[in-house]
C-alpha positions in Angstrom: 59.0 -36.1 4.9 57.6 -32.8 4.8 54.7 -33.8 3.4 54.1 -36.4 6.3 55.1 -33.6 8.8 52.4 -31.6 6.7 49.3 -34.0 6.8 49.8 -34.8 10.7 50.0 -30.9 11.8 46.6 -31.2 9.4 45.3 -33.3 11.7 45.8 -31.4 14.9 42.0 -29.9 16.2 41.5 -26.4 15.9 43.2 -24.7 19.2 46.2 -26.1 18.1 47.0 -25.3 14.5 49.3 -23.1 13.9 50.6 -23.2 17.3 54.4 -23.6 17.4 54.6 -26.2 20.1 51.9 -28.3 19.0 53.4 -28.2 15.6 56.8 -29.1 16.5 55.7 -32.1 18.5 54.5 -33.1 15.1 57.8 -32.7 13.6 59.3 -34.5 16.5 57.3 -37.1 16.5 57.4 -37.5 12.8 61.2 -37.4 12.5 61.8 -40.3 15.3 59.0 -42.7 13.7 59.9 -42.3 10.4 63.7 -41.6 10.6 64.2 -44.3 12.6 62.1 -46.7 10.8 60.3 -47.4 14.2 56.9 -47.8 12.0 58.3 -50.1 9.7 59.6 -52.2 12.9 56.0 -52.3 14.4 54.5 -53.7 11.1 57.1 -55.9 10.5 56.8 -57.1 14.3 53.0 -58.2 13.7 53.7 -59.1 9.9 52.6 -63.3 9.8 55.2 -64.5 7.8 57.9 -62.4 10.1 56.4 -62.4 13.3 58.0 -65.0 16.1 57.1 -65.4 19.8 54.8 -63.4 21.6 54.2 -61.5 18.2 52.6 -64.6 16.9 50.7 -65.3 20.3 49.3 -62.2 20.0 48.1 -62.4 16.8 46.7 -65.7 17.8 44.7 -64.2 20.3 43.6 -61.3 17.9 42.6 -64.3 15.0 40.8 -66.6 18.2 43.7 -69.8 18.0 46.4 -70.6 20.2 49.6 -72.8 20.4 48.2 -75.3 22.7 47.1 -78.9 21.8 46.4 -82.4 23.1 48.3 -84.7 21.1 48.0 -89.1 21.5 50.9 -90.6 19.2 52.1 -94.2 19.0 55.8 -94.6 20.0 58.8 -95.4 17.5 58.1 -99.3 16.7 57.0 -101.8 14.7 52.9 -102.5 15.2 50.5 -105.0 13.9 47.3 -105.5 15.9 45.7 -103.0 18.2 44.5 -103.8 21.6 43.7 -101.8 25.1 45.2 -104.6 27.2 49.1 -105.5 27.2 50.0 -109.0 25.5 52.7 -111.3 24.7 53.4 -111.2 21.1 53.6 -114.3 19.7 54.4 -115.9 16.1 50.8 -115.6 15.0 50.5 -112.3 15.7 53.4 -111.3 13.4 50.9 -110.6 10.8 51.1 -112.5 7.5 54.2 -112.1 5.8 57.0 -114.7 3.8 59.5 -113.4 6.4 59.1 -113.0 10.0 59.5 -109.5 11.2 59.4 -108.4 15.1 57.3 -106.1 16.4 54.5 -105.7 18.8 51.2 -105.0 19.5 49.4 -101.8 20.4 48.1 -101.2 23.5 47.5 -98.0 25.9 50.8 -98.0 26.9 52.3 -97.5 23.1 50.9 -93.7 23.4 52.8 -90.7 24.3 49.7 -88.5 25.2 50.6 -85.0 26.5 49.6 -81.0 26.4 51.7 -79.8 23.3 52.8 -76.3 21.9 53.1 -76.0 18.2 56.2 -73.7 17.3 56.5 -71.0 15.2 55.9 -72.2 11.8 53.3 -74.6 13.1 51.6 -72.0 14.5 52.0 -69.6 11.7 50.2 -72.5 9.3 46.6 -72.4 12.2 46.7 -68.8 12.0 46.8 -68.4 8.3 44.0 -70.7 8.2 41.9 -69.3 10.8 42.3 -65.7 9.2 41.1 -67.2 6.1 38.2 -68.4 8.2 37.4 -65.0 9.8 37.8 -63.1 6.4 36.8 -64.6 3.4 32.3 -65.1 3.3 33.3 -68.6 2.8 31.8 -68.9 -0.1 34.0 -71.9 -2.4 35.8 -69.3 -4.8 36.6 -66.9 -2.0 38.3 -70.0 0.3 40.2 -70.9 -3.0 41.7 -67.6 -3.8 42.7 -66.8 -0.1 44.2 -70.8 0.2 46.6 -69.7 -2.9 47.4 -66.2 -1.3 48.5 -68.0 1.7 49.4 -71.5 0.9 50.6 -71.4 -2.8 49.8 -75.3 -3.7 50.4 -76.3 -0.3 46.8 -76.7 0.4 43.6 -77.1 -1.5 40.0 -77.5 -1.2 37.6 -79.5 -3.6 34.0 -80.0 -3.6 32.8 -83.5 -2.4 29.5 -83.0 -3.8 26.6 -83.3 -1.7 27.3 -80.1 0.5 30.9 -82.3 1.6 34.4 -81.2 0.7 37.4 -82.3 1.0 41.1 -80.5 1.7 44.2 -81.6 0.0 47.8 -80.9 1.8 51.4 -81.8 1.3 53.1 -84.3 3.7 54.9 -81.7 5.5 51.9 -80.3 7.0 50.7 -83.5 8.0 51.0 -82.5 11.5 49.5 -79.2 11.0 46.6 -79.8 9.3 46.0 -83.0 12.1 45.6 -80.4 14.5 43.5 -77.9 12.4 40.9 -79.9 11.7 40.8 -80.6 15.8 40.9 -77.2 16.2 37.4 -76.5 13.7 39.9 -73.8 11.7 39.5 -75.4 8.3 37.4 -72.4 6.6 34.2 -74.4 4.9 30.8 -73.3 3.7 28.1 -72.7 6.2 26.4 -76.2 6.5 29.0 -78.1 4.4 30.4 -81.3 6.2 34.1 -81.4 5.8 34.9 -85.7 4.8 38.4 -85.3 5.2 42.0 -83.8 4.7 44.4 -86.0 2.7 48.1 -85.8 2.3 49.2 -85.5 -1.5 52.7 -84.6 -3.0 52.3 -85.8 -6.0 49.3 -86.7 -8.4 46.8 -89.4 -7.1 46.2 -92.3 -9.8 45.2 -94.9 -7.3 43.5 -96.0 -4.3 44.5 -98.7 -1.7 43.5 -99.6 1.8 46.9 -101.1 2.1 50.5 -99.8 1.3 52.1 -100.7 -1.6 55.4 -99.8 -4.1 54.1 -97.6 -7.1 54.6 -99.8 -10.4 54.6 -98.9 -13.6 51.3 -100.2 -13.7 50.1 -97.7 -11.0 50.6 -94.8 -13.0 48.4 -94.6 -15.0 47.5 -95.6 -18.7 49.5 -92.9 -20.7 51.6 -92.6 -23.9 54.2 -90.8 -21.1 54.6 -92.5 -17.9 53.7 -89.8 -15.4 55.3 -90.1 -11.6 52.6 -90.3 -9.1 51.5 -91.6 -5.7 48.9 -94.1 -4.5 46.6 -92.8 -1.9 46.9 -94.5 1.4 44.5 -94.7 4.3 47.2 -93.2 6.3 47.1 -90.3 4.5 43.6 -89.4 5.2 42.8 -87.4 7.9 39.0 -88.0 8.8 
């Protein structure tokens, strides 16, 4: 502590050194901030993975993102076609399956469009991103080692070749990264189209425009089965 106390009465400009007041505001000031571990509070407050609130709003202001977005999801149901007018949904519009199963068809009114505002750890997941867009030169490498620092294995970039790339993200950011990539905070090189973001949890070892149940066929020809998922064109983001 004395040393602290030491380099602020350093500090003080000439007419005050030395001077007994002056230098016992120092102390003053020294023992309340650091005693009371008001310092500590203050970058803790503003610390992203601590911060809650109005501490994260502000460092959303600082960064240039905010909590706000416009968000059009389909109700809870059962879909099969897609159309802007209502209609009667009839046998043939089932789709085609052995069995037939109820459900309806989408029209303007199967939306819930509104204003949203993400919540903390929503918001905390643009923010990271967005600082890693601010900070880094953008260059592939630097993006990659920021993505770790912040992310872990929760997100990752690959080239597409071509000047494209491509992000990678678990399911549980789904959301988040929807409303990234709306927002422009994905950090990408200057001139580099970003294709898409796709939702992967576990290895890819197929592709399919349709859903289906992963096989023992679809993992892969290995010594070692190897568990895996097939990518879906619901889990692209484009």
């Amino acid at each position: 502590m004395e040393d602290i106390k030491s380099h602020y009465k350093d500090l003080l400009i000439y007419q005050y050194k030395g001077q007994p007041k002056a230098e016992a505001m120092v102390d003053l000031i020294a023992d309340i901030y650091y005693n009371d571990n008001i310092l500590q509070d203050i970058q803790d407050a503003f610390f992203i993975d601590t911060a809650i609130g109005q501490q994260l709003d502000y460092i959303g202001r600082v960064v240039g993102v905010d909590r706000n977005y416009f968000g059009a999801e389909l109700k809870q149901g059962v879909y099969f076609a897609f159309s802007l007018e209502p209609q009667d949904q009839t046998t043939s519009e089932k789709s085609f399956q052995l069995d037939i199963t109820d459900g309806t068809i989408v029209n303007d009114t199967s939306f819930a469009s509104d204003s949203n505002i993400l919540n903390d750890d929503e918001f905390r997941f643009l923010i990271k991103l967005k600082i890693i867009y601010n900070n880094t030169d953008c260059s592939m490498g630097a993006i990659d080692d920021a993505l770790y620092q912040y992310f872990g294995n929760e997100v990752q970039m690959t080239s597409g070749g071509g000047m494209t790339m491509q992000y990678w993200i678990t399911s549980q950011n789904n959301k988040n990264a929807n409303i990234a990539k709306r927002k422009g905070v994905f950090p990408k090189p200057a001139g580099v189209h970003l294709n898409f973001v796709i939702t992967q949890d576990l290895p890819l070892l197929a592709f399919t425009l349709e859903p289906q149940d992963a096989t023992e066929y679809c993992k892969g020809f290995q010594l070692q089965p190897v568990d895996g998922n097939i990518l879906l064109n619901t889990q692209i983001i484009s």
